[in-house]
N, C-alpha and C positions, 0 to 999 in steps of 0.2 A: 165579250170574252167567249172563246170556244170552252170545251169539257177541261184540256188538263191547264188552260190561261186561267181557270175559274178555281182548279183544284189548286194548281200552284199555288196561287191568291189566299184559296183556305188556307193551307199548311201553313203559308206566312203569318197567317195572325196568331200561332205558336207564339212566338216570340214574346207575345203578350201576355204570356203566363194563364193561371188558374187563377181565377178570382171568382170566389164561394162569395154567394150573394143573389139576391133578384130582382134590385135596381135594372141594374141596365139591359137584363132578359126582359122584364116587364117593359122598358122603354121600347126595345127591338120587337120584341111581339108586340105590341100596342102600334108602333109606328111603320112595321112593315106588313105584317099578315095582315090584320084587320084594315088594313089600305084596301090591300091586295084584294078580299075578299067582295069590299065594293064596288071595285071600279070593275071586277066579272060578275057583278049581279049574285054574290054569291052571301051576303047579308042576310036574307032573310031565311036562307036556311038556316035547320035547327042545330047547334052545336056536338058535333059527335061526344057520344060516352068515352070516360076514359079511365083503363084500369094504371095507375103509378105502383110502380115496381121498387122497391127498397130493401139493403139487406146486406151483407158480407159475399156470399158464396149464394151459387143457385139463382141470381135476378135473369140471367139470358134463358137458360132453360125454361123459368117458370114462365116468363113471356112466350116462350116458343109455344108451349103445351098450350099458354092460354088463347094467343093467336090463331094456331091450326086448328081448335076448339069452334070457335067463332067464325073462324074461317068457311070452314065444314059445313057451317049450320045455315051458311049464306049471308053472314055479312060482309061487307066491305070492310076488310079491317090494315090498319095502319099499324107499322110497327119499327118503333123507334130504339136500338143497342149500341151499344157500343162496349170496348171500338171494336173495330173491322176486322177480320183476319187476313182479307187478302184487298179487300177493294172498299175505296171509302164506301161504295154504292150499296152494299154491305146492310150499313147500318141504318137506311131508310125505305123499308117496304112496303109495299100497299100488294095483301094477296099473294106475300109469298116472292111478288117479285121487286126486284132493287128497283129504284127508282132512276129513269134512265138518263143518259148522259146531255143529252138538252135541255135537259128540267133543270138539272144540276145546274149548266150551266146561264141558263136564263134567269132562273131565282136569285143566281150568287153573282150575276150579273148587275142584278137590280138593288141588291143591300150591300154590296161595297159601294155603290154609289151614293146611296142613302148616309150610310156610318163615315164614309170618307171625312171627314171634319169632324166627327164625336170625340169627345177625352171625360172620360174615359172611351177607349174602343172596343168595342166587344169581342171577346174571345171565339176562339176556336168552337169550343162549345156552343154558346148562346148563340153562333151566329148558325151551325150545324144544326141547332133543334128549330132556331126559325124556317131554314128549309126545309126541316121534316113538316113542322105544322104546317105551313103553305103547300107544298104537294099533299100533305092529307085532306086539306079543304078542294085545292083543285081537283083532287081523286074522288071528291062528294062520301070519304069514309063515315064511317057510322058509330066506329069503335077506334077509338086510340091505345093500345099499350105502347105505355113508355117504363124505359129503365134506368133508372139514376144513373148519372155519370162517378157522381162519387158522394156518399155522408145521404143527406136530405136534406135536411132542415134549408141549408142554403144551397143548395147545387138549383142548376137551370129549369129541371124540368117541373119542381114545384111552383113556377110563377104559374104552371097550367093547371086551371081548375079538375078536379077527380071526383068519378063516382064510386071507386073501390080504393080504399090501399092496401097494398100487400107487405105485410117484410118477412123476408127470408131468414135463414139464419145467420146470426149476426156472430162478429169473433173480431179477433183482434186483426188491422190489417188499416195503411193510410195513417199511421198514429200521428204523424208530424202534422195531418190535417184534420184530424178528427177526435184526438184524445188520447190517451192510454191506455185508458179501462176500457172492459165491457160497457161499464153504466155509462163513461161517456159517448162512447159509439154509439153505444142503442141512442143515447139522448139527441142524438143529429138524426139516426135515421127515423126515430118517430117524430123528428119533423115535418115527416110528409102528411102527420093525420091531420087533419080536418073538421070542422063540427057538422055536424048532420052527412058524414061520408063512412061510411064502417070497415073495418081496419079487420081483412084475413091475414093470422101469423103460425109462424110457424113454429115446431116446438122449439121455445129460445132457450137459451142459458138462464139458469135461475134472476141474475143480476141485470139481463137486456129483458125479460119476462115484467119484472117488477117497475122497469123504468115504463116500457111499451105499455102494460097496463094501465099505470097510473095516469099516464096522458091521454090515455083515451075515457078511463073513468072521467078527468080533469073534463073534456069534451064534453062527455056524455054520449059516446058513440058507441057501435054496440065490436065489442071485443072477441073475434070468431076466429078458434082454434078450426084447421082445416081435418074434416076428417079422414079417417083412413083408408083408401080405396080395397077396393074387394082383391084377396092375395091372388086370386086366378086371373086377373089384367094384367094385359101383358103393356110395356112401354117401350117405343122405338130409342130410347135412352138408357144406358146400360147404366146399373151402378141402384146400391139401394136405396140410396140419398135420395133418387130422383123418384121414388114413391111421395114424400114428403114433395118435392116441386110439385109433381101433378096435384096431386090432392087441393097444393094452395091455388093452381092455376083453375083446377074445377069451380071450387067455391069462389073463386073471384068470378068466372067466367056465369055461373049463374045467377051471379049478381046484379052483372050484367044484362044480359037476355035469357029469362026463364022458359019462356015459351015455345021457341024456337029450340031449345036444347032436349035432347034426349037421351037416357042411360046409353041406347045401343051407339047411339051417334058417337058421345063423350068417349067413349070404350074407344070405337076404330081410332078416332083421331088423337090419342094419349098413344095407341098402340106405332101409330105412325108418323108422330113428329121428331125430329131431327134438327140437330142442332150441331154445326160444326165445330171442330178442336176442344168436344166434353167427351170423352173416351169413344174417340171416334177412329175407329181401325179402318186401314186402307191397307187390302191384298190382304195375305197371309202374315205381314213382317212388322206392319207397322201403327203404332198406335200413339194417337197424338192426344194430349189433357192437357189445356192452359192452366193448369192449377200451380198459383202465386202464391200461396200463405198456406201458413204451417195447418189450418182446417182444411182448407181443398186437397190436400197432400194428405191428410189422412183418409179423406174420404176416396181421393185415387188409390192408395194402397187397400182398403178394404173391397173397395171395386176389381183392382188389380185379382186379389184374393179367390173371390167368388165367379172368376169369369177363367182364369187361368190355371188355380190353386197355388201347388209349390213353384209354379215354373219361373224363372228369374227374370227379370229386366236388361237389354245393354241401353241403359240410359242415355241421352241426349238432352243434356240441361246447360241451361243459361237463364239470367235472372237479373232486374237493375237493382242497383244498388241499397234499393231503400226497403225491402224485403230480408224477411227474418229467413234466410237462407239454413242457418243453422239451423231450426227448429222444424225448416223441411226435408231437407237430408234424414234428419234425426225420424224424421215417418218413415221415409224412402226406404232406407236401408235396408228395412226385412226382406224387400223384394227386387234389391238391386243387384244383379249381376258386375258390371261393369259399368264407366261413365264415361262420356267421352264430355269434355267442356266445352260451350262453343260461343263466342259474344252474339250477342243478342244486336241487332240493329236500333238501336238507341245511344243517344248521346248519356246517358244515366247507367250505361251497362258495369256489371261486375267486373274486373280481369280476371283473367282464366287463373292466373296465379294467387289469387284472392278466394276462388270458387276453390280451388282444391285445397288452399289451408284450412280453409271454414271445414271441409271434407272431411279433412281430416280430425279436426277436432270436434265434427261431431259423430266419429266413432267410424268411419267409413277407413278403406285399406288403399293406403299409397300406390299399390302394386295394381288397386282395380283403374286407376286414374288416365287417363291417356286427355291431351290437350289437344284440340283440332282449329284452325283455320277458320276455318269456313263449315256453315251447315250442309252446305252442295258435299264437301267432300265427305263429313260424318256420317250423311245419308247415305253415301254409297254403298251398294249390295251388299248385303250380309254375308258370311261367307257361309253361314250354314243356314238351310229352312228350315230347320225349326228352331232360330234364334228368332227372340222378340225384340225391338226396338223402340221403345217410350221416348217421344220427346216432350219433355215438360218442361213446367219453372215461369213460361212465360207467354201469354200470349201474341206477343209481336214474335217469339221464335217457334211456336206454332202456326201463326200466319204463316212463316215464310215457308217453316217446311212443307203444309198446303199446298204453298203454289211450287213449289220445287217437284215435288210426287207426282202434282193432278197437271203441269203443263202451265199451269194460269199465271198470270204480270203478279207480281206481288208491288205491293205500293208499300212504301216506307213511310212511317208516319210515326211523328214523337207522342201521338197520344194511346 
């Protein structure tokens, strides 16, 4: 298979649904990487370190900090997000850069032929992280960050052994797959601890704080609140949440390689990592935040706050259907000008006539509502410069508007 015979091929095994579990990840890692790794001679090298990322809100940023950290310091380092904003190539990097398109398509060349006859068949996912692991071992990485696809406990990238875990902050968000409470979300995502692996978190909710704790006391692994970076570090990441990611990404990151790291080093590379569709402004007009759940939406409007102060929003949202929409609006609102609705490219999307009733009851004004088409056409030029333009609500309608601004293919993809 060429690049998009191989990609097409990926998107096909969509169909196959989410299935939380690390059966058949373990099967697929077991049976293709560790093949792989043989038949190039590549066995008796030593297993790269790996920091696992877990959490609600903040797992791609604190990977990005902790990546360009390590990066910096001259590792080879490997790095596994999802999903993509614009390109699956996106979400598997080695050093910053996407992993290129004959890789992709050799690797995904070689496991649909493998899996072809499996039942169960491996998902989207599990078969995405095996081509991450196998270009990280081809690339001879030294450091793996990876970021849960969703929960912990059973998501994919737990079948892979960890020497740090991290969790972010945890909230309500996934409930149909992970619980309804705090305590039970935390309880999936401290399923990524480990015994003799030590757990950096971050400040939780009292209820995910008491679950997280006690499974690692259960362990007996050591329980390490990240500290607070010095207020005069500056972060290439706007917003004051993401004080809190670096911090977690430091303390994992020195857990990693102590020696090799340096105050002054740590400083440039916090000040300079970046991370696309986290309040990330293009031009003068335009500002993009995938934030999905009613925490990211509060954390964007307090970000909004301190970077803009009074000045209003003309929003651009869209959102699928399984998102507490009301309860983001309900953040929104302080700093919302105007909305324009727009569907989101997913089969799970809200209708715009559903987006504006939610709107309206949750406190938002009928007269600010206008319903649009298409993102291509909402984008168009503002009519005044110094109107602001947020598009939120979702990451696939952040992806697209990405590639709409900057020029670039945007890829459709149901994950």
């Amino acid at each position: 298979m060429n690049f998009q015979e191989s990609i097409d091929w990926l998107y096909g095994t969509q169909t196959f649904g989410i299935k939380l579990g690390l059966e058949n990840t373990e099967k697929l890692l077991g049976a293709w990487v560790a093949t792989q790794r043989v038949q190039r001679g590549d066995d008796q090298l030593p297993d790269p370190k790996v920091i696992h990322v877990a959490g609600t809100n903040g797992k791609g940023s604190v990977c990005a900090f902790a990546e360009k950290i390590l990066r910096d310091a001259g590792l080879q380092v490997g790095l596994f997000t999802s999903p993509h904003l614009i390109s699956f190539r996106e979400r598997i990097q080695v050093n910053g850069k996407w992993i290129p398109e004959e890789e992709v398509a050799e690797i995904l060349s070689g496991i649909r032929e493998l899996v072809s006859t499996w039942d169960p068949h491996p998902t989207f996912f599990e078969i995405t992280l095996a081509l991450a692991i196998d270009y990280f071992s081809r690339e001879k990485c030294e450091v793996m960050v990876l970021e849960t696809g969703m929960g912990g406990r059973l998501d994919a990238t737990n079948a892979v052994p960890s020497n740090v875990s991290v969790i972010t902050p945890i909230a309500l968000d996934h409930q149909q797959w992970l619980g309804g409470t705090i305590r039970e979300i935390a309880g999936e995502k401290a399923g990524i601890l480990k015994p003799d692996v030590p757990v950096v978190v971050a400040d939780l909710h009292p209820d995910a704080r008491d679950v997280v704790g006690r499974k690692a006391l259960t362990l007996g692994i050591p329980y390490i609140e990240a500290h607070p970076l010095p207020l005069e570090w500056e972060l290439g990441l706007k917003g004051p949440h993401q004080r809190e990611n670096a911090a977690l990404a430091v303390e994992a990151a020195c857990r990693i390689e102590g020696e090799r790291l340096t105050q002054e080093g740590i400083r440039e590379s916090l000040a300079t990592t970046s991370w696309p569709g986290r309040f990330q402004q293009l031009g003068e007009n335009f500002i993009l935040d995938g934030a999905h759940n009613p925490a990211a939406a509060r954390v964007l409007r307090e970000t909004w706050g301190e970077t803009f102060g009074e000045r209003k929003a003309d929003l651009i949202f869209g959102a699928a259907e399984s998102k507490d929409v009301r309860e983001i609006f309900s953040e929104l609102l302080p700093i919302v000008g105007t909305v324009r609705f727009v569907p989101i490219q997913s089969e799970r999307r809200l209708s715009l006539e559903a987006l504006e009733e939610i709107w309206i009851e949750a406190g938002g004004k009928a007269e600010a509502v206008q319903a649009v088409d298409s993102l291509e056409e909402a984008l168009q030029k503002p009519e005044s410069t110094d109107s602001l333009t947020l598009v939120a609500g979702s990451l696939f309608l952040v992806g697209e508007a990405l590639g709409i601004l900057t020029g670039e293919d945007f890829e459709v993809s149901l994950q």
